[in-house]
Kinemage of the C-alpha trace (Angstrom):
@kinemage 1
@onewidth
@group {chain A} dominant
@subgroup {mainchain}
@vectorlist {calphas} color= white
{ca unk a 1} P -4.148 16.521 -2.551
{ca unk a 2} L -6.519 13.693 -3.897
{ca unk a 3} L -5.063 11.352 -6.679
{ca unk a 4} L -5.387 7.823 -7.538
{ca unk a 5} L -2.470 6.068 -9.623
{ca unk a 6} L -1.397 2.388 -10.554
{ca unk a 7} L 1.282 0.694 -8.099
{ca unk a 8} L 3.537 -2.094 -7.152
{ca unk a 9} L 3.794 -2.559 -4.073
{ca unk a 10} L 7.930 -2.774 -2.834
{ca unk a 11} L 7.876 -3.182 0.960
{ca unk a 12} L 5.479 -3.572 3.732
{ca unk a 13} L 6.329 -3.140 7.864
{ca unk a 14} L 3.564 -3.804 10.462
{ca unk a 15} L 2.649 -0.862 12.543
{ca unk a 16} L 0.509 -1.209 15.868
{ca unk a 17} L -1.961 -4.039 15.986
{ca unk a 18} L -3.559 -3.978 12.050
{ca unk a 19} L -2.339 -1.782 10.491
{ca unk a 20} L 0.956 -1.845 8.104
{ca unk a 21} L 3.211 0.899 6.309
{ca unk a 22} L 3.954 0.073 2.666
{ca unk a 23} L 6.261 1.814 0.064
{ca unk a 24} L 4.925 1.498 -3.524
{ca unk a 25} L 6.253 2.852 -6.659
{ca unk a 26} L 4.011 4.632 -8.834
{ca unk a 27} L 3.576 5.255 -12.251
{ca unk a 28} L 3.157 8.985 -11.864
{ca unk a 29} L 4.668 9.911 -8.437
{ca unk a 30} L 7.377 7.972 -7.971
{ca unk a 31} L 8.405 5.837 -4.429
{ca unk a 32} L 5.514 7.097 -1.994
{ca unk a 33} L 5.115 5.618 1.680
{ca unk a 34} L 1.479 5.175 3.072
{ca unk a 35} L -0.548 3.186 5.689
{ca unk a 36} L -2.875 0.866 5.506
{ca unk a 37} L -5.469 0.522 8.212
{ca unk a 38} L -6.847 -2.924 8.697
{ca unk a 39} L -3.981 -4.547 6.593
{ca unk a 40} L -3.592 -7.322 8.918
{ca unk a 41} L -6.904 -8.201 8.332
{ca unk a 42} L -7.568 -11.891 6.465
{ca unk a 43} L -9.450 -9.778 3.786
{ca unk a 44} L -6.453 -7.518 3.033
{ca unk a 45} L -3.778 -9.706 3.701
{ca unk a 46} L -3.306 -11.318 0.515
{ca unk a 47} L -2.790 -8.148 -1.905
{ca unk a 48} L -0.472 -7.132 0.208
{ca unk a 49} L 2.327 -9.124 -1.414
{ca unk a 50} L 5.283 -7.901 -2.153
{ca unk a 51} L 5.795 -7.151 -6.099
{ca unk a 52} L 1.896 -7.009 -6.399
{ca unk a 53} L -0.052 -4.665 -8.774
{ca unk a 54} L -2.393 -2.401 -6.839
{ca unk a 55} L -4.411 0.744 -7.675
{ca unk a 56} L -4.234 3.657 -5.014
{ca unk a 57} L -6.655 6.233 -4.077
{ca unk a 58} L -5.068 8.893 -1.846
{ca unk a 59} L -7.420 11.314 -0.344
């Protein structure tokens, strides 16, 4: 199941060392849960605020 969809992003939890767990609401799908890898990271960090705009690819 590949899509890719606009999102806010509604809640984020930190999972092992860099990685996090967000919920997002989508356009098309609804409330979806994911993981980030690397989210953490200084690069990544600062999109994941909450009540941002992101775009997500799900492969």
């Amino acid at each position: 199941m590949n899509w890719e969809d606009e999102c806010y992003l509604l809640s984020k939890r930190k999972f092992r060392e860099n990685a996090n767990i967000i919920n997002v609401f989508t356009l098309n799908k609804g409330k979806i849960a994911g993981i980030v890898y690397g989210g953490n990271s200084r690069k990544i960090r600062n999109y994941l605020q909450i009540s941002n705009k992101l775009f997500v690819l799900i492969i």
